[in-house]
N, C-alpha and C positions, 0 to 999 in steps of 0.2 A: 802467921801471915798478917793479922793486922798490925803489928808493930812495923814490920817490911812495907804494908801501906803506909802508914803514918811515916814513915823518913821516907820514901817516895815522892808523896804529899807535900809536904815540907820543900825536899829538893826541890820540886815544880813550882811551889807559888815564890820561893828565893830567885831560880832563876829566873820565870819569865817576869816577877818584876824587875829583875836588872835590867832585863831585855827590858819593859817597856820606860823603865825611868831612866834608862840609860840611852835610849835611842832617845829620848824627848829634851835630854842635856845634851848630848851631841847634836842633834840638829842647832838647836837652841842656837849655842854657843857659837856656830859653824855659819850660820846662817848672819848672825849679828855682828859678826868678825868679816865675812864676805861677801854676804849675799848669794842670789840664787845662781845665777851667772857660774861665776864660780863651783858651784855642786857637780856636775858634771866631769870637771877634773880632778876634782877630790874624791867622788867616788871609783873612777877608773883608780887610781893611785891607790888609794887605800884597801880596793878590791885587789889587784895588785899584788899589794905587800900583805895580805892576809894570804890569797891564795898560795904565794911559798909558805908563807908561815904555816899554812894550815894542811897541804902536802906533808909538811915534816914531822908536823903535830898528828896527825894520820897516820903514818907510818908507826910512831909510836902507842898509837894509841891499837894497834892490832897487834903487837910485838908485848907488850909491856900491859898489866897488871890493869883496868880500865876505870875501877874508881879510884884508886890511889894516883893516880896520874891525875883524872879529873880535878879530884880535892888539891893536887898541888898547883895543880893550871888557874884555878878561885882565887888560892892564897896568894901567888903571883900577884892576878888581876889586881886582887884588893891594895897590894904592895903598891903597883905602878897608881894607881889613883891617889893614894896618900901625896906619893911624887907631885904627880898633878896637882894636886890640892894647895903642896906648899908651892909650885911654882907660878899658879894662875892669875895672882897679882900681878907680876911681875913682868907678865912674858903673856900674857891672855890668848894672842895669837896663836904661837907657837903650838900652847897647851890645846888649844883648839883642833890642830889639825894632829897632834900627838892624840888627845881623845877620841879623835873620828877614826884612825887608824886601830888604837887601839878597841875601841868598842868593836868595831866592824871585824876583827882578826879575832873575837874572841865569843862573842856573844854566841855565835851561830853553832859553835863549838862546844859550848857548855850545854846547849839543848840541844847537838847529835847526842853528846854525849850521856846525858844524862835519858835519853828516850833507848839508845843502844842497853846501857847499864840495866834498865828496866825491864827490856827483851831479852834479856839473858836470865834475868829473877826470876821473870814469870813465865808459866809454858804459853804458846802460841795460845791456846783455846781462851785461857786466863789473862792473857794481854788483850784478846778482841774484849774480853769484859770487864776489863780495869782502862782501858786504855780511854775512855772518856769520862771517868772520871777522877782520872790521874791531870787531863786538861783543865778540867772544870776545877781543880785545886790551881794549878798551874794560872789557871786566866782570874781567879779570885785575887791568888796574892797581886799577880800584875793590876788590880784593881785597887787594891793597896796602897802599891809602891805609886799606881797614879794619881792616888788621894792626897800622899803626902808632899809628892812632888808639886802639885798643884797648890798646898799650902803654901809652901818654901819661897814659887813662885809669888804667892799673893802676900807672904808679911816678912821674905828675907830678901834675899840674893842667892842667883845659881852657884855661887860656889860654894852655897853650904848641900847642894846634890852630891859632893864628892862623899863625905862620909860615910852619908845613907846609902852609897852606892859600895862603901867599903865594906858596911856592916851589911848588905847583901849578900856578897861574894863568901863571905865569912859564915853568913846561915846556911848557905847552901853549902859549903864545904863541911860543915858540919853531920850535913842531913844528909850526904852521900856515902857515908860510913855504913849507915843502917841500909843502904840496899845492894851489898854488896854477893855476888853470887856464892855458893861454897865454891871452893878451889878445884874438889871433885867434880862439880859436876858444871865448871868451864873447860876444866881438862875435857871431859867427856866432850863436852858439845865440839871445842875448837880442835878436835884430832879429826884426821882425815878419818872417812868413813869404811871401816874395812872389807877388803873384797874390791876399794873401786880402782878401776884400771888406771888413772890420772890422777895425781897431784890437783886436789880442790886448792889455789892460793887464797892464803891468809892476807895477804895485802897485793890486792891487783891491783894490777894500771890501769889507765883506764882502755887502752886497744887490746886487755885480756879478759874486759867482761862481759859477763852475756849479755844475750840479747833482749835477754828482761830487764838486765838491770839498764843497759843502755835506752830502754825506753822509759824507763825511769828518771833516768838522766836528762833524757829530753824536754819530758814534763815540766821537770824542777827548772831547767833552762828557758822554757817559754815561761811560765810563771814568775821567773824571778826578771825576765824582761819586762812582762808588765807591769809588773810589782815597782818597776824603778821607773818606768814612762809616765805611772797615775802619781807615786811619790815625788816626782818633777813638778807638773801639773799642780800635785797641789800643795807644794813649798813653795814654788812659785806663786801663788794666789794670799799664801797667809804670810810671807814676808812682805808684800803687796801692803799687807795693813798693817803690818806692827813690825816695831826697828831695834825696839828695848829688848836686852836679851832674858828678863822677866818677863816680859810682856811675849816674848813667843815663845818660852817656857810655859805660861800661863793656857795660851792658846795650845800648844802641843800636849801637854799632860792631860787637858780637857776633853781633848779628842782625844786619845789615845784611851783615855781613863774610861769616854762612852763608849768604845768602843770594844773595851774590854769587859762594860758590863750586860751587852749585848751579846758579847762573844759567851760570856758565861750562861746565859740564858738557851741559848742557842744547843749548846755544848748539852746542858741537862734535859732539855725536850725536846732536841731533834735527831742528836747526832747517834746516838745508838739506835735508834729507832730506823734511820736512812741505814745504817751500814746492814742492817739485820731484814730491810724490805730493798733497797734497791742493789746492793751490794758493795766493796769495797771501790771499785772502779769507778763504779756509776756516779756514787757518793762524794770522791774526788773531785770529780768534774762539776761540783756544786761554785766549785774555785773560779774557772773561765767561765762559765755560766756566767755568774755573778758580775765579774770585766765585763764581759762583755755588754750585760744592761747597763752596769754603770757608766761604763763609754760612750752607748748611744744616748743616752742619759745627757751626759755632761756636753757632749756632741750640743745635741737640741738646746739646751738649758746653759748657756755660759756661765760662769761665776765662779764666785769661793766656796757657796754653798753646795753646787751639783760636782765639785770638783772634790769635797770634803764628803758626796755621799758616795762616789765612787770609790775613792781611797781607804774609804769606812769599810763597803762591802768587802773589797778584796780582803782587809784583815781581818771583816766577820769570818768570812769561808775559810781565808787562812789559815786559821788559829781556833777554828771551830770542826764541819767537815773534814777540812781536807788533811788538817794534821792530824787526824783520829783515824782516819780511812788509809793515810798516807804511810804512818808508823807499822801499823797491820799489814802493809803489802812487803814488806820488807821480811817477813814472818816465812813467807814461800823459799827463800833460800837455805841452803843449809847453813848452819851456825856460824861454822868455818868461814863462810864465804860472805855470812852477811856482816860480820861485825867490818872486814874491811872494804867491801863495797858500800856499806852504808856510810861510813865516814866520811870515802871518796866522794861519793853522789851529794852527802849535804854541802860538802867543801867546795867542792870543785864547781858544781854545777850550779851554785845557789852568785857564788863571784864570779862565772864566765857569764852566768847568765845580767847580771849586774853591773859589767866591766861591758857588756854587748848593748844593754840598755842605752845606759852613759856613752858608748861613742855613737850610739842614735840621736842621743839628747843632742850632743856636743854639733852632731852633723846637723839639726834640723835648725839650731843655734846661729850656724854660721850661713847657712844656703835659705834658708826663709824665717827670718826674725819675726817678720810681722803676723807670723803664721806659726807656732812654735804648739801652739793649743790643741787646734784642732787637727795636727798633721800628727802631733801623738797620740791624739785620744783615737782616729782612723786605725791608725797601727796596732791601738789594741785593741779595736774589736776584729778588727784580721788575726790576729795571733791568738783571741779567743778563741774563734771558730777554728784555729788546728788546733788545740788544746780537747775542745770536745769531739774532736772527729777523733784522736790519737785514744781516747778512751778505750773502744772497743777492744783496742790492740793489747793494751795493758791488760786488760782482763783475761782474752787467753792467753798470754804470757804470765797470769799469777797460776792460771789452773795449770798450764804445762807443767812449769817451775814446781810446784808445790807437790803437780806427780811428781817430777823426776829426782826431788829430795827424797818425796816418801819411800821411793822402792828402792833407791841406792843404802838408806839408813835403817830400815827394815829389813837388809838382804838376811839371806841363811843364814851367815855367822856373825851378826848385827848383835847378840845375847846368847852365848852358849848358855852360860848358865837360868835364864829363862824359858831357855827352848820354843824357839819361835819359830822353828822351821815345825808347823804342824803338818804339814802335806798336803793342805787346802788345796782344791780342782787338781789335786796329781794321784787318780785312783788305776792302782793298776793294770796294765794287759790282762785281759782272761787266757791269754796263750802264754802268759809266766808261773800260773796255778798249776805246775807238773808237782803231783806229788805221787806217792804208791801205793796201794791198796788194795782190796777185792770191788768189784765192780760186774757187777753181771745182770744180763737179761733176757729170760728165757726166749726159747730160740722161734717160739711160733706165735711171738708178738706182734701184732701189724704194726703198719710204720706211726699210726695217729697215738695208738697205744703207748708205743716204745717212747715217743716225746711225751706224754702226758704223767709216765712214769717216773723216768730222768724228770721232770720238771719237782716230780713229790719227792724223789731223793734230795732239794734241794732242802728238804726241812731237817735233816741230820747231819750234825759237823763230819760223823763218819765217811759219808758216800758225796759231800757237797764239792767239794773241788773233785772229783770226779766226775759230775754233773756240770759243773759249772764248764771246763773243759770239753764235755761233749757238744753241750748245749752251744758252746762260741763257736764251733766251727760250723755249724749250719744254722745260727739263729738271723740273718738275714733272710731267711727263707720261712721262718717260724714265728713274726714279729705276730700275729693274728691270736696263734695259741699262749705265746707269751704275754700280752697283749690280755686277754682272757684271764688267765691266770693273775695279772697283778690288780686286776679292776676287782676280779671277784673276792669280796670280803669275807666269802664263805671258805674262800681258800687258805688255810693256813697260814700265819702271821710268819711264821719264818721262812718258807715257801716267799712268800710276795717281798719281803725285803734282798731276798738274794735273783730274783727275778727281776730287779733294778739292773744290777750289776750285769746280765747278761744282755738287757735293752741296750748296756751301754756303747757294749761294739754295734749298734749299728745303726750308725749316720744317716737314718733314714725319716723320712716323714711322719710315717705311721708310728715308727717306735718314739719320735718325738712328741706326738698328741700323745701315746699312751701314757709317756712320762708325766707330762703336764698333768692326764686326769690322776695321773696317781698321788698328786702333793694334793688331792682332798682327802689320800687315807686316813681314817682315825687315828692309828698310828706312827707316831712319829719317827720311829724306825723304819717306816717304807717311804716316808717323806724326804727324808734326809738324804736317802739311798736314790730316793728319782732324783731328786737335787744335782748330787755330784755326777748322775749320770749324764742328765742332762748337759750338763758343767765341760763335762768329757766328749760329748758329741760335737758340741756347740764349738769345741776345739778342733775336733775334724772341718767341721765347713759352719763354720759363723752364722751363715744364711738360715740353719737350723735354728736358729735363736727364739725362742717363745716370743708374741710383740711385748715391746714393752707394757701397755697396759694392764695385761696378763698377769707380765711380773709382778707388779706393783698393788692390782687384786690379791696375789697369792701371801706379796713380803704382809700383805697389812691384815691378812687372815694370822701368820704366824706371832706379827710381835702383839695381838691383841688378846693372845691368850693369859691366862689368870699366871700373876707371877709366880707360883709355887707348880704350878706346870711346868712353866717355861724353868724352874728350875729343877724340878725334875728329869726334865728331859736334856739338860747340858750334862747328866750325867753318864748319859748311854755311852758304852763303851763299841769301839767297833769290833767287826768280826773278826778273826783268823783270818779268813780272806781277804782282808783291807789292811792288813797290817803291810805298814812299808820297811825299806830297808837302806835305812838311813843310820849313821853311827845310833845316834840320838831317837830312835823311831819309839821304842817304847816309854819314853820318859813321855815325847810328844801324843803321845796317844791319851796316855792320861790327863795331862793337863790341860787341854783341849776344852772348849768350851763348844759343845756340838751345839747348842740353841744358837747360839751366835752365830757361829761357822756356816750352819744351817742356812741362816739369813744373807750371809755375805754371799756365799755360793748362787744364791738367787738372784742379788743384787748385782752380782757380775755378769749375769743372763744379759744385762740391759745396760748398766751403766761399763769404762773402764775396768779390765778384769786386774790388770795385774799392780798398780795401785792398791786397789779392793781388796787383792792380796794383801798386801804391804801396810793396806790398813790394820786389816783384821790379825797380821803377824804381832803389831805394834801394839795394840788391843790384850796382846796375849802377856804384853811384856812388863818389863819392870821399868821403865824410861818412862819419868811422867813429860819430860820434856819433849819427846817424838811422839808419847799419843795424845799429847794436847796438838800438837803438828795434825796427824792423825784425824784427831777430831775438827780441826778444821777444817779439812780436807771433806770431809763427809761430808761437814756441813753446807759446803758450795755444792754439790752433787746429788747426796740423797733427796728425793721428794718431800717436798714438808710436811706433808700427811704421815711420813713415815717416821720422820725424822724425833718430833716429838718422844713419841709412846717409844723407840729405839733406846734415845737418849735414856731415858730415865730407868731402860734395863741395865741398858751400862754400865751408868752412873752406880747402881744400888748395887750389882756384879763385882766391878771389876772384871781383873783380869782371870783368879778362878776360885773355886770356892774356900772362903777364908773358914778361919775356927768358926765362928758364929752360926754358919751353915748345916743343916740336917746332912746327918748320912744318908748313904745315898737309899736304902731300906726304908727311912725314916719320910725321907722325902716320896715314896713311892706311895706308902699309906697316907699321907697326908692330901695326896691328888685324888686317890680311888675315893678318901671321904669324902672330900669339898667336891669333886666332878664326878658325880654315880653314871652320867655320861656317856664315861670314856669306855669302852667295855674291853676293858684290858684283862687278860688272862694271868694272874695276878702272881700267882706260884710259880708260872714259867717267867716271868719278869725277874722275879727274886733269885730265880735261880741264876740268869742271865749275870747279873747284877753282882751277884756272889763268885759266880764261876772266876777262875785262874784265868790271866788273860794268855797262859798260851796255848 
């Protein structure tokens, strides 16, 4: 893994210094060649002739191999600059609007490209925590490339930027080698998810994507409108002062350069810290925010200077915030779907958004000249304010989205050979428990007797589904003795864990509080067993639901126990009478993490149940790439009092118990020492634990 950082790393600080020393030579040039006037029609144009370009390059780029393309796409770049290089004596013009084109069809492309290639490496979990400091490499080197560009400007001439822009392309083509995914497991990710009823496309159009991504879309379209009304605004202010095209090289790299080392700053002390307190949405909206002060800002304060702090901010938040918070939203799709809608959306949406700016510019140009300022700076504090109202939307549209990858790429046959269909919240009928036997009770038993006895057959495998059987068909009428029976501790430990299972047919009130007081059993076998009954009621009519706060007392009594507990007890096996019937059932039974399961089953009391599933299947599995998904997912949902002491069972877990791990006898002595406590019946444990599981 650190290697895979380090050519990451690398790629990031190559490209975004292209990007920044390459936007500072194009402007440059562009600007000294035409002036401002002019920019408006050159950015339509050039947005333009990228947007086909970059449609085509899209299409390839989800069909076709994603870093070997990239690094060919660099070598290219680096090729036409040399061109340039040798033509720009000659032809200066020309080469001016050939490099505004070019930059503009290419930059925006190398950094989808290289942020997609990254989210393919790393799993979701592991991209929310690389992913800013994968920036903070990335705005370093742009710190860099604006150090030197800023020399070039102060003791050459802008044509020797061509090089250093060659010798760019060239580092980064290099450093994209090291972060390329294995082949297995882009196969894996980019196949349709099986079981799902529809074709997920691998490269949609844009009137085939969802509705997440489409507000996605929108985002990046208001934003990249602002982005080109404050960039008018203030090229128009600094062409104002300076004509040499050193001299606004000098000026652009200066800016650009503070810009980047505030961005860097930014990046290492705020940006994990917002996405992790206010969340991925909120964090975004750090962007329009940001426009928007600076508009009213520049509004109030006319000039170069309130004009250069506007333009400043929006590439703080830009390139800080919002592209850390931004890359991470794209994370809710499935893999399939996000490598070619993310391409579209940077492509498409960053040049309509650009090409829509520019014929605002163009229009304000021609119908109020003498007003051009403040008729744009207006505009974008209105287009702020829907930028932060659209927030809210994006956010349950990441939580929807992110359910409905997890439970489609989690389904039943998502990992056969994992076995992830454990049977979580799916506990038997007690009316499918026919089996054959002796069963009798003498004949001059009263009716209180006759239930109190059936309840004590419930402690022998022999007479228990015959009991269980009797017990289900009038235990709506019996919830009180039942009820009795599982509170009192004096009752028989195997007794009160199959007294769960018959609370469970009945969707009633009473048998729901008994449930709840029974997850205080000492016992984790009777806990577990209210659990899923509970789990099973709450599926007949929801309304029975424990309140959430409940839950949440209970989840934080379970994950706080001593971790050799908690491992002890993911080993309990279930009953004979829990056993399902599923191809796969007894593979799934052992490998089963019941402390976890446990937990989940509780957590679905309150939070989404079948996500929670899809979590906990995922949990189970061998995909580190779906339960970093996975764990994402939790982590927008669980409580963060939970969430912690959870995480760190996980984490030390896994999926189920490796070599390292006590048998399970071993582990049983190792709780009764450390917990004298627990007053477990120590020899019928062992026995339990031993016994054949059929």
């Amino acid at each position: 893994m650190p290697r895979v950082f380090l050519a990451a790393s690398l790629a990031s600080a190559a490209t975004v210094a292209f990007d920044i020393a390459g936007r500072a030579t194009r402007d440059s040039l562009f600007l000294a060649e035409f002036g401002a006037h002019a920019l408006p029609l050159m950015v339509i144009g050039g947005s333009a002739v990228a947007l086909i370009g970059g449609l085509a390059a899209a299409r390839q780029m989800v069909r076709r191999s994603l870093v070997p393309l990239i690094r060919g796409m660099l070598l290219v770049s680096a090729g036409v600059l040399l061109l340039e290089w040798g033509l720009f004596r000659r032809a200066s013009g020309p080469v001016a609007i050939l490099m505004y084109v070019h930059y503009t069809a290419l930059s925006g492309l190398f950094i989808s490209g290289f942020w997609t290639a990254v989210s393919e490496r790393f799993d979701p979990r592991a991209m929310r925590r690389t992913v800013t400091r994968l920036a903070a490499a990335g705005t370093a080197g742009g710190v860099v490339g604006g150090i030197v560009a800023e020399q070039i400007a102060l003791r050459g001439s802008i044509a020797q930027m061509f090089p250093v822009l060659v010798g760019l392309n060239i580092v980064a083509a290099l450093a994209f080698s090291g972060i390329r995914p294995a082949s297995a497991s882009v196969a894996s990710m980019l196949a349709p998810p099986i079981g799902a009823t529809e074709e997920i496309p691998i490269a949609p159009r844009i009137g085939r994507l969802s509705s997440y991504v489409r507000l996605l879309l929108a985002l990046v379209v208001l934003c990249a409108v602002i982005e080109t009304l404050l960039d008018f605004v203030f090229m128009s202010a600094v062409r104002n002062s300076y004509a040499a095209p050193e001299a606004l090289l000098r000026a652009f790299t200066l800016f650009y350069t503070g810009a980047a080392i505030l961005t860097l700053a930014t990046q290492l002390a705020i940006t994990r810290r917002a996405i992790d307190t206010l969340g991925l949405a909120n964090t975004a909206a750090a962007l329009p925010l940001a426009t928007l002060v600076g508009g009213i800002g520049a509004l109030a304060w006319p000039g170069i200077a309130s004009a250069g702090i506007a333009r400043g901010l929006e590439l703080l938040m830009r390139n800080s915030t919002f592209r850390a918070a931004y890359e991470v939203l794209f994370n809710a799709l499935h893999p399939r779907e996000k490598r070619g809608a993310k391409v579209l959306v940077d492509v498409t949406a960053l040049r309509i958004g650009r090409i829509a700016g520019s014929i605002l510019v163009q229009a304000v140009l021609l119908a109020l000249p003498g007003h051009v300022a403040p008729v744009l700076l207006l505009t974008t504090v209105a287009l702020s304010f829907s930028a932060i109202a659209g927030v809210s939307w994006i956010h349950r549209g990441y939580l929807r989205t992110l359910e409905a990858n997890l439970t489609m790429r989690a389904g039943p046959d998502a990992d056969r050979n994992a076995a992830l269909d454990t049977g979580l919240f799916a506990i038997p009928a007690l009316d499918e428990l026919v089996v054959t036997g002796p069963f009798t009770i003498a004949s001059d038993t009263s009716p209180l007797e006759l239930i109190d006895a059936t309840i004590a057959r419930l402690a022998s495998d022999a007479t228990a589904r015959h009991s269980l059987q009797a017990l289900a068909k009038i235990a709506p009428t019996i919830v009180p003795q039942l009820a009795t029976a599982l509170l009192d501790w004096e009752t028989p430990f195997a007794v009160r864990r199959r007294v769960a299972l018959v609370l469970a047919g009945c969707p009633t009130v009473p048998a729901r509080d008994a449930l709840v007081q029974g997850l205080a059993d000492p016992r984790f076998e009777v806990r577990y067993r209210c659990g899923r009954a509970l789990r099973q009621i709450a599926d007949v009519d929801p309304t029975l639901a424990p309140p959430a706060e409940t839950i949440i007392a209970l989840v934080m009594q379970e994950v706080a126990v001593d971790e050799r507990v908690w491992n002890a007890q993911r080993l309990v096996p279930l009953l004979p009478d829990e056993r399902h019937r599923e191809l796969f059932g007894q593979v799934l039974q052992e490998r089963t993490d019941r402390s976890l399961e446990h937990v989940f089953t509780l957590l679905s009391l309150s939070l989404p149940a079948e996500p929670l599933r899809a979590a906990f299947r995922t949990l189970q599995g061998n995909d580190h790439h779906l339960r970093g998904t996975a764990l994402d997912y939790l982590e927008l949902i669980v409580p963060t009092e939970i969430r912690t002491r959870l995480w760190h069972l996980i984490e030390r877990d896994g999926r189920s118990r490796g070599a390292g791990d006590p048998a399970p006898g071993d582990a049983v002595a190792a709780v009764i020492e450390d917990n004298q406590s627990l007053a477990f019946r120590v020899a019928d444990l062992r026995r339990e634990l031993d016994a054949p599981d059929d």
